[in-house]
C-alpha positions in Angstrom: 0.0 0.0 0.0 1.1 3.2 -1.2 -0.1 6.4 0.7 0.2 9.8 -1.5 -1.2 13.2 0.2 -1.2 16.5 -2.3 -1.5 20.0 -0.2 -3.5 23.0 -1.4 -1.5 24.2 -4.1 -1.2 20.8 -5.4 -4.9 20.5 -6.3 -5.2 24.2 -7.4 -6.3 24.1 -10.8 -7.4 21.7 -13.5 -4.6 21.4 -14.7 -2.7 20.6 -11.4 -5.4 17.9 -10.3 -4.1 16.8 -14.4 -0.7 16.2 -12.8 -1.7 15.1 -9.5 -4.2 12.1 -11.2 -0.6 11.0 -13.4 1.2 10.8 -10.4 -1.4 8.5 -8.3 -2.0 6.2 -11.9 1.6 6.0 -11.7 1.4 4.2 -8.6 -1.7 2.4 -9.0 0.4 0.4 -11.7 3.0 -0.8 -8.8 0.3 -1.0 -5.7 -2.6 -0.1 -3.9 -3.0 3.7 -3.4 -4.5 5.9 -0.6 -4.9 9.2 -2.1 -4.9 12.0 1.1 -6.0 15.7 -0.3 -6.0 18.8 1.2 -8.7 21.9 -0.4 -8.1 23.5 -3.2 -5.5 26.4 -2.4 -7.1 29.5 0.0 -10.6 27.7 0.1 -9.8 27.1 3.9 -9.3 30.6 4.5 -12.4 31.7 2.1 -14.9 28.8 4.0 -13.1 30.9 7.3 -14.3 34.0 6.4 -17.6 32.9 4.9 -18.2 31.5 8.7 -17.7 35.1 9.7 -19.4 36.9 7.2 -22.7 38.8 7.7 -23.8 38.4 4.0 -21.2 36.0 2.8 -23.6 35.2 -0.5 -20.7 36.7 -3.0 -17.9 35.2 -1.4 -19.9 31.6 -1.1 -20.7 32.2 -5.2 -17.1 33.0 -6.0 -15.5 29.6 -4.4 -18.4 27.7 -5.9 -17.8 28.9 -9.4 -13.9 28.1 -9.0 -14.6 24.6 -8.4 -17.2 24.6 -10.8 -14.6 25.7 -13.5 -12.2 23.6 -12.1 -15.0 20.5 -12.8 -15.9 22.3 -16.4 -12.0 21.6 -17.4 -11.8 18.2 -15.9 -14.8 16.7 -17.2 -17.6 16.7 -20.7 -21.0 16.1 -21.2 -22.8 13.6 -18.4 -19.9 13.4 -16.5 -19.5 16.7 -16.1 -23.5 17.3 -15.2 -22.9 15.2 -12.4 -20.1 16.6 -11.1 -21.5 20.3 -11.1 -24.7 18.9 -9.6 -22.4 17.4 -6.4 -20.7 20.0 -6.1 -23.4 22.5 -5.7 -25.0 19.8 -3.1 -22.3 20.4 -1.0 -22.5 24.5 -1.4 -25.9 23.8 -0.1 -24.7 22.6 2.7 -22.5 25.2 3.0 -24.7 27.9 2.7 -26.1 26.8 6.2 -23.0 27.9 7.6 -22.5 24.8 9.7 -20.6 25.0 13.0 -17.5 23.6 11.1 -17.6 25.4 8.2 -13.7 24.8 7.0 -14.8 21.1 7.1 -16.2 21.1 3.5 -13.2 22.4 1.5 -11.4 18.7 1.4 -14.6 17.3 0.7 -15.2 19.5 -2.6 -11.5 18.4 -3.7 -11.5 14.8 -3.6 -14.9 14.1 -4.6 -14.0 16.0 -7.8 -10.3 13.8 -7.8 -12.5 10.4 -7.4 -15.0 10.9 -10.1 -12.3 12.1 -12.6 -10.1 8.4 -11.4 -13.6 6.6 -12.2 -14.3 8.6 -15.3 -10.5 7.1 -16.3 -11.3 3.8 -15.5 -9.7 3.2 -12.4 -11.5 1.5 -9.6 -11.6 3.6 -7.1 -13.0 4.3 -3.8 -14.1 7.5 -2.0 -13.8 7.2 2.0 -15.1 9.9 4.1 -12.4 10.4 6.6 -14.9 12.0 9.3 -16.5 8.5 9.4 -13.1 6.8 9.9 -10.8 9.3 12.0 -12.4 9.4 15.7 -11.2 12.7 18.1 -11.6 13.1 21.8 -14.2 16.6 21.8 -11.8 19.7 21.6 -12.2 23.4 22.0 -13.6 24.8 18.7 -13.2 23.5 15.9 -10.0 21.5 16.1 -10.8 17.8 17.7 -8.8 16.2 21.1 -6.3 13.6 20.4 -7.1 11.4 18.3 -8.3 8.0 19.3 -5.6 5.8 17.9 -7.5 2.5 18.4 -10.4 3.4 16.8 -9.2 4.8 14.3 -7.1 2.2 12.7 -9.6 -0.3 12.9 -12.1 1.9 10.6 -9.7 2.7 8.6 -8.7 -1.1 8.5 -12.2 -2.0 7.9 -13.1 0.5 5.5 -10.5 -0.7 2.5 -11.0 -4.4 3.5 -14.7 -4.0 2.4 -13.7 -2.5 -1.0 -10.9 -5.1 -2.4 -11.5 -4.8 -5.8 -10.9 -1.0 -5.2 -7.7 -0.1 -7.3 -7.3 3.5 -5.8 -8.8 5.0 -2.2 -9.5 8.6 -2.1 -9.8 10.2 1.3 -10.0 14.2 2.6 -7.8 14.9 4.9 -8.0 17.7 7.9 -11.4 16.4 8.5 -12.6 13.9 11.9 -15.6 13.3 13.9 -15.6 13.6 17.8 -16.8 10.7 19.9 -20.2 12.7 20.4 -20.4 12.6 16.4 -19.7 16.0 16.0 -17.0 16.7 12.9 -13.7 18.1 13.7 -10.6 19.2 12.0 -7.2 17.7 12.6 -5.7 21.4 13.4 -2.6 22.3 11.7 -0.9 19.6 9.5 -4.3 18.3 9.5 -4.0 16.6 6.1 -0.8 15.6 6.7 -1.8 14.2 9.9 -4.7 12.1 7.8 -2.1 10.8 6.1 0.3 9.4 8.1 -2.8 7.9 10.7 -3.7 6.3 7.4 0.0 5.2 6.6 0.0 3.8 10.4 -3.1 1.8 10.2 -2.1 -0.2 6.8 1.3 -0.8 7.7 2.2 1.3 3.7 5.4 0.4 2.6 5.7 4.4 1.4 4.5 7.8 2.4 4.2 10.7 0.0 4.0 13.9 0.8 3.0 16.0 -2.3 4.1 19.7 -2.3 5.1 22.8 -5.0 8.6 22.6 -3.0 11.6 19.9 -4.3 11.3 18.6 -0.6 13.6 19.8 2.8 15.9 22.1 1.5 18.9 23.2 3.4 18.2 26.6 4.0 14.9 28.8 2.9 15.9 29.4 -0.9 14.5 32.9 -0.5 17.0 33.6 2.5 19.5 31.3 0.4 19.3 31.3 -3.1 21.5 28.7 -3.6 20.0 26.1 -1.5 19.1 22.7 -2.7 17.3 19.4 -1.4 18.3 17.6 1.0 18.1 13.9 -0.1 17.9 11.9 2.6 17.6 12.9 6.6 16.5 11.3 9.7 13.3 12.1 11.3 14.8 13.8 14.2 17.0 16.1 12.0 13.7 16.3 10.3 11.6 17.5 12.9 14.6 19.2 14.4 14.6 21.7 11.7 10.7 21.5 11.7 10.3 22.2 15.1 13.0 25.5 14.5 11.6 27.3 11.1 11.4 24.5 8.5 7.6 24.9 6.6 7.9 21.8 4.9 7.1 19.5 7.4 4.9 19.7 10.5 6.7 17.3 12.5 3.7 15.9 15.2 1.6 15.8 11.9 3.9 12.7 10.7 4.9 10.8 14.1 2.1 7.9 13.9 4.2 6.7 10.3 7.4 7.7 12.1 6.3 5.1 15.0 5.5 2.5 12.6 9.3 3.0 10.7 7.2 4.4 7.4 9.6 6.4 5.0 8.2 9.8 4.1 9.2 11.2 0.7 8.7 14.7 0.8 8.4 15.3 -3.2 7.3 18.2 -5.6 3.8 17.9 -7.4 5.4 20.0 -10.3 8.6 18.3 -11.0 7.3 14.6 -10.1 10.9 13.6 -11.4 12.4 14.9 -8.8 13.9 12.5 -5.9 13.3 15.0 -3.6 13.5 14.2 0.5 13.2 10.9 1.9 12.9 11.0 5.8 13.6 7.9 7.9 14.9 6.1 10.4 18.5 6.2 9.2 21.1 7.7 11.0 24.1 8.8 9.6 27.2 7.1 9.9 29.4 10.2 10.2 28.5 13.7 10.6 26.6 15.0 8.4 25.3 18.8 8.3 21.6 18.9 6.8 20.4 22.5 7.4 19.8 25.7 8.9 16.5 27.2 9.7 15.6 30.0 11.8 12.4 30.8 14.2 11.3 34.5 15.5 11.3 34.6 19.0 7.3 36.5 20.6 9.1 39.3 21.3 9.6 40.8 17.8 13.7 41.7 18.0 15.8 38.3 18.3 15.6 34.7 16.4 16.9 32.0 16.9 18.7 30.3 14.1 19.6 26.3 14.2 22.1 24.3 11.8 21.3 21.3 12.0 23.1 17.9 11.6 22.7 14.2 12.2 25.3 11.6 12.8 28.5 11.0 15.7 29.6 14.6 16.9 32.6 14.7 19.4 30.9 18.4 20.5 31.4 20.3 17.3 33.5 22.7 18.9 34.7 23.0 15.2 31.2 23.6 13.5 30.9 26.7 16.4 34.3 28.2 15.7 33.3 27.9 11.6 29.9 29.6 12.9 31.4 32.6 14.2 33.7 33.2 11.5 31.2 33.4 9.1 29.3 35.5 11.2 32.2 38.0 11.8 33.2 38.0 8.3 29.4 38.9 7.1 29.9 41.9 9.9 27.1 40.1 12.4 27.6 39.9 16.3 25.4 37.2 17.3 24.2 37.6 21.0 26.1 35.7 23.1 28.4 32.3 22.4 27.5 29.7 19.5 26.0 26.7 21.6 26.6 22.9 20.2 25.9 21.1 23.5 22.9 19.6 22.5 24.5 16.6 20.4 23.0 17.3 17.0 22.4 21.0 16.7 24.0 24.1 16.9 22.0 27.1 18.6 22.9 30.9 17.7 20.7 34.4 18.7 21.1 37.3 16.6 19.0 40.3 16.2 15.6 39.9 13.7 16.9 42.6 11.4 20.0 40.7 10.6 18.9 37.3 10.5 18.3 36.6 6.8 22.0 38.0 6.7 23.2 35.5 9.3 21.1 32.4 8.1 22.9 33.1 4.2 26.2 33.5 5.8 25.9 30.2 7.8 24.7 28.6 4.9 27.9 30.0 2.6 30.3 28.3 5.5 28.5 24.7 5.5 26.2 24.3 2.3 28.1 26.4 -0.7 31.1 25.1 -2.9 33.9 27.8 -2.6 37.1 27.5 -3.2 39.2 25.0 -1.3 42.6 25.7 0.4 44.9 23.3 -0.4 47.2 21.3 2.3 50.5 20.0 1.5 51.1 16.8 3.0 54.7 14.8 3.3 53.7 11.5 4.7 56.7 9.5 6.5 56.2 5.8 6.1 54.8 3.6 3.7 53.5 1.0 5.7 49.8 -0.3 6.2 48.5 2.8 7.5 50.3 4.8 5.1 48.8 3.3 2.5 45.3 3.7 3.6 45.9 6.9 4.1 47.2 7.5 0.4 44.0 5.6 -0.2 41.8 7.4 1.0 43.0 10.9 -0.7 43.4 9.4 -3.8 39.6 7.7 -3.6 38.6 11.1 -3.3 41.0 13.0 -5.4 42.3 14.8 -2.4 38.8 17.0 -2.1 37.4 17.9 1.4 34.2 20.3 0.7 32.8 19.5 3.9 36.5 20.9 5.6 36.7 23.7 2.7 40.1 21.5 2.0 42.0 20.0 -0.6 44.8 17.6 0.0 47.5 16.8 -1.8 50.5 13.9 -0.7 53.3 15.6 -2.1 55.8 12.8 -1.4 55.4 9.7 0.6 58.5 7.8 1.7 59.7 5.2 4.3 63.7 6.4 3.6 65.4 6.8 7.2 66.4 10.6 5.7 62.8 11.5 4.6 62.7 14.0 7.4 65.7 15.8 7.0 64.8 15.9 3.2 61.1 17.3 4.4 62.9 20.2 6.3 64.5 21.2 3.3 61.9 21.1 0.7 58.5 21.5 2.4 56.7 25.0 2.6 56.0 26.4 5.9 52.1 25.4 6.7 52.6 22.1 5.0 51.9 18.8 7.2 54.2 16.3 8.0 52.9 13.0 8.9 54.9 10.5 11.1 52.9 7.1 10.5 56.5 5.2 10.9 57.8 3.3 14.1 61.2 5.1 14.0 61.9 5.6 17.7 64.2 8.9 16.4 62.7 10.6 13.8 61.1 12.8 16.5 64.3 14.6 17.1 63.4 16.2 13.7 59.7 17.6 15.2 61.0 21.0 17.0 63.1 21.9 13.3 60.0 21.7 11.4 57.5 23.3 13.5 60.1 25.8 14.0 60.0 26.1 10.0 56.6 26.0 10.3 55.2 22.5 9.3 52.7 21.6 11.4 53.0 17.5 12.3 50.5 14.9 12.7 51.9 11.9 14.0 50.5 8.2 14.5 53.7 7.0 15.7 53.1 6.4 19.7 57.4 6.1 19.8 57.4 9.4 18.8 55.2 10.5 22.1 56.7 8.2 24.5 59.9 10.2 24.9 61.2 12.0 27.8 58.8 14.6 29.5 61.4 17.3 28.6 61.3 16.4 25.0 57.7 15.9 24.6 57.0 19.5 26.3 59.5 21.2 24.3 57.4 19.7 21.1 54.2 21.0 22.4 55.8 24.8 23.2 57.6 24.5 19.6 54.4 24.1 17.9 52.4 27.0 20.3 55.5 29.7 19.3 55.0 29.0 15.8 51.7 28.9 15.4 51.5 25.3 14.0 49.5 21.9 15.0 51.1 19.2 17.0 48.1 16.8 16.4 48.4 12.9 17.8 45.0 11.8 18.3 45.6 7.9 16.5 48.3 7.2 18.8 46.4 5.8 21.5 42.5 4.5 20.8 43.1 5.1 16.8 40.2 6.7 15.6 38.2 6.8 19.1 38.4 10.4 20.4 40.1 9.3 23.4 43.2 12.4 23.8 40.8 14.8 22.4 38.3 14.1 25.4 40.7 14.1 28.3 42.5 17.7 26.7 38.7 19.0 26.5 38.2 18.3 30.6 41.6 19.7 31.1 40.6 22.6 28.9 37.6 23.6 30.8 38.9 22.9 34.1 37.5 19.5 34.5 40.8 18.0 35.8 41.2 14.1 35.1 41.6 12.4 38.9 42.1 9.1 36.9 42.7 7.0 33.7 41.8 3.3 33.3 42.4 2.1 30.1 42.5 -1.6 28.1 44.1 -0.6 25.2 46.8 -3.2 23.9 45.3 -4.4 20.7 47.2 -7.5 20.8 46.7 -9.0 24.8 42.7 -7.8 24.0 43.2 -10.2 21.0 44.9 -13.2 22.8 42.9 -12.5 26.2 39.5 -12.8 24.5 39.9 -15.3 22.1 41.2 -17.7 24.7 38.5 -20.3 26.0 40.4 -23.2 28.3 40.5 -26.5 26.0 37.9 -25.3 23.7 40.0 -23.8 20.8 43.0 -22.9 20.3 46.1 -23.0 23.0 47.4 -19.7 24.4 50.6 -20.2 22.2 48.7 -20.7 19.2 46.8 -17.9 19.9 49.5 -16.0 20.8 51.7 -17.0 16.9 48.2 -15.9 15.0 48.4 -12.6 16.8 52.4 -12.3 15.8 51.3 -13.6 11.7 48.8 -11.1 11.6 50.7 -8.5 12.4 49.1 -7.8 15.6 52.6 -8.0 17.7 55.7 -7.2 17.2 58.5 -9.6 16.3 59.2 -10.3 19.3 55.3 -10.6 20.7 57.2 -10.8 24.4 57.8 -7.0 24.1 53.6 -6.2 24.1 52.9 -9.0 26.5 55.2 -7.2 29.0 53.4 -4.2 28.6 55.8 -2.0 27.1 53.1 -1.0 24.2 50.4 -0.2 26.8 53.1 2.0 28.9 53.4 4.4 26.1 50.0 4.9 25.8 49.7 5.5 28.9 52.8 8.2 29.5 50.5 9.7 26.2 47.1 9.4 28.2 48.9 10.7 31.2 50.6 13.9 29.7 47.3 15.1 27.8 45.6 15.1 31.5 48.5 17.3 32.5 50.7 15.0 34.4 54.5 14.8 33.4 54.7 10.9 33.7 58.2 9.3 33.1 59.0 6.0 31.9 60.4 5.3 35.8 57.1 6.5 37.5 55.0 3.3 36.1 55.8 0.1 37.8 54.8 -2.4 35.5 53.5 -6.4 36.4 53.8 -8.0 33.0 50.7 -10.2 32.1 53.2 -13.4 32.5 56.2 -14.6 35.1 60.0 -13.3 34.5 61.0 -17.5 33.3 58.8 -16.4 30.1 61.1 -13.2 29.2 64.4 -15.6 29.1 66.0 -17.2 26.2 64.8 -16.8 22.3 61.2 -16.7 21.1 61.2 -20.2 20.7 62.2 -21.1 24.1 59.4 -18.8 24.7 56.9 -21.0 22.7 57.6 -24.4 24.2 57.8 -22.6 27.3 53.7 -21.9 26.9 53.2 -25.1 25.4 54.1 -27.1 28.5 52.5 -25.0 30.3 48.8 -24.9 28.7 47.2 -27.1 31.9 48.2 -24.1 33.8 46.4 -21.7 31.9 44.0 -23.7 31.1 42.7 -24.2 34.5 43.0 -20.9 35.8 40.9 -19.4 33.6 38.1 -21.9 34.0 38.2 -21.0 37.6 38.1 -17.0 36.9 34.9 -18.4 34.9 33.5 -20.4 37.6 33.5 -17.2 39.6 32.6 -14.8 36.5 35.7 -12.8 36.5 37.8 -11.9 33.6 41.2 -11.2 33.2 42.7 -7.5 31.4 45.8 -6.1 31.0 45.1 -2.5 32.8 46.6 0.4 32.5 46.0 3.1 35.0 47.0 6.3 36.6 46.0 8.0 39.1 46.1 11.7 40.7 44.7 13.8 43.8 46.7 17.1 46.2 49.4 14.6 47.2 50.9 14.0 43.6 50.6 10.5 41.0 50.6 7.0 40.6 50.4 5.1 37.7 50.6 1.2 37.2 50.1 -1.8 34.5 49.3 -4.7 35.8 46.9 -8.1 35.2 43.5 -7.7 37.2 39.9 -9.6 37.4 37.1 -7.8 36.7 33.6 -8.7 36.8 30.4 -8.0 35.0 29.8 -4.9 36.2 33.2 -3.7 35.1 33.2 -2.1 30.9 36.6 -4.5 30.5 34.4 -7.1 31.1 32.7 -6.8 27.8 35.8 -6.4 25.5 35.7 -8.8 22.1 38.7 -9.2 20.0 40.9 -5.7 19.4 38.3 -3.7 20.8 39.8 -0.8 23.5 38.1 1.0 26.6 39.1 3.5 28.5 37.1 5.0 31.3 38.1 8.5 32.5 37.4 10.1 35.7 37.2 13.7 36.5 36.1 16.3 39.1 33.1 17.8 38.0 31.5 14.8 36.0 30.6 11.1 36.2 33.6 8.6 34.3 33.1 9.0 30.7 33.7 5.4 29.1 35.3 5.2 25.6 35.0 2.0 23.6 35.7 0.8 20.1 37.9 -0.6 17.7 41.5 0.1 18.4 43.2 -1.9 15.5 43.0 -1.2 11.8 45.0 0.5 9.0 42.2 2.6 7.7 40.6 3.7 10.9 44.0 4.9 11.6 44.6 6.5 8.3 41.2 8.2 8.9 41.8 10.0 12.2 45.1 11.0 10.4 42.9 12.4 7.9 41.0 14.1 10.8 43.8 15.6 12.5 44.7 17.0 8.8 41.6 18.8 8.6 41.0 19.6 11.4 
C-alpha cells in the first residue's frame, strides 16, 4: 500500500489535479493507493471568512464557481453534469454555515479527484475520513487527540470492504468527535490524515506531495543557492521542523514515524524529482543537513539552528566555523554559539540581521567555494600509510565539507625522509609521522620551528622524555603550528581529544583506566580453556597477523600499553616518566628468558596451567585484562600496569577481540567510558585524515 497526500496548491487548478491524477495512476500500476488531499489552495481561508461573514452570499458564489470551472476543465457532457450537480449539493450545505464550516473544502477536492479516477477507468473508492478518524471533543473546531484504536480499525475496515478497489481517495483535515460532532485535525491536518492512514495499513511508502523539491537546506528565499536535502533522519527532520522548517509539521507525521514508514517529501510540479526521503537512518558520520531559523514572541531576536545528524565529538569546530562566518558577514550574534545539545548548533542574533546571518551560515557549511589546499609529506609507507594514500586518492584529495584539498606531495619510508622534508616543504605544509622510527622525532622542533605543522601516528614518537615531549608541544604554540596525535592511543576513538577537553575547561582528570593493547585484548579474549586454540597458538596468530611485534614478548610485557599510557597521562596534565610506572607484565619473569622459541615451548608445556585458571576466573565470572591506570589527587601520582579480574559490572568485562576501553574520571563529572575498535589500518589512516583537517 502506497499512501500519496497532495496539499492545497497541489490540487489548485485543472490542470494541477491533471498532474496530480498522473502521479497516483503511476502508482496504482506498482500497488494499492490511498490518495490524502487537502482543499483547493485559499478555500480554507475563504470557508473561514464565509463562517464570519454577515452576508457572505458573494464570497460563497465566488468559491463555488472556482470549483465549478475547475469540474468544467476536468470533465464533458454527463460526467461533467454530475459533477457540477455534487458539487453544488455540498455549497448547499455550505450555505447553512454549519458550525465547522472549513470542514467542507477537502470534501469538494477529492470528490472531484474520485470521479475524474472513475471517469479514467480506475477502480476507485471515496472514503469519508470523518467516518473513519475518531477525536476526543476539543475546543472549537479543532478535535482532542485522536483515538488511535479506533481509528485504525475503521480505517482497517473501511478498505477491507472494498478489495477490488484499485485507488482509495480520502479528505484529509477532517474527523468526527466521539459525540459525532465533525472536527478538524488542526494544523498539518491533512498531513496528519495521512500518516494515521499510513499507520493503520502498515504502507510500505509515504508521499507527501508539495510545490517545493522537498527539505531544503536553508529557505531558498533567505538562500538562493539552497538545494534538497536527499535523505535525513526524522529527528533532523523534525529538528529543523520544530526550529523554522515549513515543509514539514513534525507531530503531523509521528504515527508513520512510530511504525518505521519512509516519508518522501516530493514536488507535485517536478514529479521527477527525488526530492526528500525521511527515515529512520542515521548517519554514519556527521553530516550537516540545514539551517533554519524561528522569530522569537518578542519581535527583536531569532533564533537560528544548523542542523546535523550523525557522531559529533561536540562540534566545537562547526561553532568556531559559525562565528567566522558571522564575523566575516559583519554580524555579532548575542552571546556564544551553543553545540551542546548533540546534533544542533544554537545561535541568537538580532531579527533585522537574520536573513544575513542564516545566508552566511549557509555559505560556510552548504556552498562550494574555493578549497585551500594542504601540502602533505607523509613518513612511512606501511599499512597505515597506505590507507591513508588511499583514501585521498579515492577522493581525489577534495574535502568540501573541511573547505580543504589535499595533496600527498611525497610519501617515503627512507630513514632521511625528514631531514629531506625540512628542506623542501613549505611552511604550513603537514608532515605525517605514520612510521615506528623511535628517532625521527628529534626532527619535530626543526619543522614546526619552520613552520610544518605534524600529525603523527607513531606512539614512539610520544613516548619520549617529558622534557622532550613539552619542548614539542611549546615548539608548535610559538610557531603557530598543529602538533596533532589523536591515533596514537584508541586510533580513531576520540580518546586524547576528550581528556584535553576536561583539562581545557577545568575538568581536571583524577584518573585513567584504560585496556588498550590491541594484541593481549586479541589473545585474552579469544582464549577459551580447552575449547579452541592454545594460548601459544593464539598468541603465533596474533604475531602472523601482524598484531605483535616480532618479538610478541615485548607487548605482553606491557611495554606498548606504557606508552600509551605516558601519552594518556601527559594530555591530562601530568608529566609521567617511563620510571614512575611500575609495570607487572601479564606473564612470570622465566617467560622473558632465552629466544622466542624457548618462549613457545615454554607456553606449550605450560597450557594445563592456563587452562585451568581461567576456568576457575569463569566459575567465579571474572575476567582477566591487561590495565593500565594512573591516578592523581593534592598529594601528587601513581600510575601502574598490571593483570586484574574484573567482573560483570566492570566495561573490560565486555571487551571482544581488538576492541579498546578506557574510562576516564574527573572532578566535576561522572567517568566517561570510551570503547571501540582500536586496530586497523584505515581507521588509523582516517583519524590522520581528521587531525589533517582539522
Amino acid at each position: 500500500m502506497i499512501v500519496l497526500k497532495f496539499g492545497g496548491s497541489s490540487v489548485a487548478s485543472a490542470t494541477a489535479m491533471s498532474r496530480v491524477l498522473d502521479i497516483v495512476e503511476q502508482a496504482a500500476a506498482k500497488d494499492r493507493v490511498v490518495l490524502i488531499s487537502s482543499a483547493i489552495s485559499g478555500c480554507t481561508d475563504a470557508l473561514i471568512q464565509i463562517g464570519k461573514a454577515e452576508d457572505p452570499e458573494h464570497m460563497i458564489n465566488s468559491l463555488r464557481d472556482r470549483h465549478i470551472a475547475i469540474i468544467n476543465r476536468l470533465f464533458t457532457g454527463t460526467e461533467r453534469a454530475e459533477a457540477i450537480a455534487d458539487c453544488r449539493n455540498i455549497f448547499t450545505e455550505i450555505r447553512c454555515i454549519p458550525p465547522v464550516i472549513e470542514a467542507f473544502g477537502e470534501l469538494l477536492s477529492t470528490r472531484i479527484l474520485a470521479r475524474k479516477l472513475a471517469c479514467e477507468g480506475v477502480k476507485v473508492k471515496w472514503l469519508d475520513s470523518r467516518d473513519l478518524v475518531r477525536t476526543a471533543p476539543g475546543s472549537g473546531s479543532a478535535g482532542g487527540p485522536v483515538d488511535l484504536e479506533f481509528t485504525y480499525a475503521a480505517i482497517r475496515d473501511a478498505i477491507a470492504a472494498s478489495p477490488n478497489a484499485k485507488v482509495f481517495v480520502a479528505p484529509g483535515f477532517i474527523a468526527r468527535d466521539t459525540n459525532g460532532a465533525v472536527t478538524t485535525l488542526g494544523r498539518g491536518g491533512s498531513d496528519y490524515t495521512a500518516s494515521l492512514y499510513a499507520a493503520a495499513l502498515q504502507a510500505d511508502d509515504l508521499q507527501i506531495w508539495t510545490d517545493v523539491p522537498g527539505i531544503m537546506t536553508a529557505n531558498p528565499k533567505v538562500a538562493p543557492a539552497a538545494r534538497t536535502i536527499p535523505e535525513i533522519s526524522y529527528r533532523a527532520a523534525f529538528d529543523m521542523a520544530r526550529h523554522g522548517a515549513k515543509v514539514l509539521y513534525a507531530p503531523a507525521v509521528e504515527p508513520a514515524m512510530r511504525c518505521g514508514i519512509a516519508i518522501g517529501i516530493r514536488n507535485t510540479f517536478d514529479p521527477a524529482n527525488p526530492g526528500t526521503v525521511i527515515s529512520d537512518r542515521r548517519a554514519v558520520v556527521r553530516e550537516w543537513k540545514g539551517v533554519s531559523s524561528l522569530d522569537d514572541p518578542d519581535g527583536c531576536t531569532t533564533h537560528i539552528c544548523l542542523t546535523g545528524e550523525g557522531p559529533s565529538a561536540g562540534d566545537a569546530a562547526a561553532a568556531r566555523r559559525i562565528s567566522t562566518a558571522l564575523r566575516d558577514a559583519g554580524i555579532q550574534p548575542l552571546g556564544e554559539v551553543n553545540c551542546d545539545d548533540g546534533d544542533n548548533c544554537f545561535i541568537k542574533v538580532r531579527t533585522n540581521v537574520a536573513r544575513n546571518a542564516v545566508a552566511a551560515i549557509h555559505r560556510e557549511f552548504f556552498e562550494e567555494r574555493a578549497l585551500s589546499t594542504i601540502e602533505v609529506y607523509v613518513a612511512g609507507y606501511g599499512a597505515v600509510g597506505k590507507a591513508l594514500k588511499a583514501i585521498v586518492d579515492g577522493c581525489e584529495g577534495q574535502f568540501p565539507a573541511a573547505g580543504k584539498r589535499v595533496v600527498i606531495k611525497e610519501i617515503s619510508s627512507d630513514h632521511g625522509f625528514a631531514e629531506h622534508v625540512l628542506q623542501k616543504a613549505r611552511s604550513r605544509s603537514v608532515f605525517v609521522d605514520c612510521t615506528d622510527s623511535v628517532d625521527i622525532w628529534k626532527h619535530f622542533v626543526q619543522m614546526l620551528q619552520a613552520g610544518i605543522n605534524i600529525v603523527c601516528s607513531n606512539r614512539r614518537s610520544l613516548a619520549i622524555p617529558f622534557v622532550d615531549y613539552a619542548a614539542i608541544k611549546a615548539a608548535a604554540a610559538q610557531n603557530g603550528c598543529f602538533f596533532r596525535y589523536d591515533t596514537t592511543v584508541g586510533n580513531a576513538l576520540p580518546i586524547l581529544q576528550s581528556i584535553s577537553d576536561g583539562a581545557g575547561i577545568g575538568d581536571g582528570v583524577t584518573q585513567i583506566e584504560a585496556v588498550v593493547s590491541c594484541t593481549l585484548n586479541y589473545i585474552i579474549t579469544h582464549y577459551h580453556a580447552g575449547q579452541g586454540d592454545s594460548f601459544a597458538t593464539l598468541i603465533r596468530r596474533a604475531q602472523a597477523e601482524g598484531l605483535t611485534e616480532p618479538d610478541p614478548r615485548f607487548d605482553l610485557g606491557g611495554r606498548d600499553v606504557l606508552r600509551k599510557l605516558l601519552i594518556l597521562s601527559r594530555e591530562a596534565g601530568v608529566p609521567l616518566e617511563e620510571k614512575d610506572v611500575k609495570i607487572s607484565p601479564m606473564l612470570g619473569p622465566e617467560y622473558f628468558e632465552g629466544g622466542v622459541e624457548d618462549f613457545y615451548r615454554l607456553l606449550d608445556a605450560n597450557e594445563d596451567k592456563f587452562a585451568q585458571r581461567e576456568k576457575e576466573l569463569k566459575a567465579k565470572g571474572l575476567r582477566q585484562r591487561f590495565v593500565a591506570t594512573m591516578k592523581r589527587d593534592a598529594t601528587g601520582s601513581k600510575a601502574e600496569i598490571s593483570m586484574q579480574l574484573v567482573g560483570i559490572d566492570s566495561p573490560f568485562y565486555w571487551i571482544d577481540g581488538t576492541e579498546n576501553v578506557t574510562v576516564i574520571h574527573s572532578e566535576e563529572s561522572y567517568p566517561l567510558v570510551i570503547k571501540g575498535s582500536g586496530e586497523g589500518a584505515h581507521l588509523a589512516a582516517s583519524g590522520i585524515i581528521r587531525n589533517i583537517l582539522q
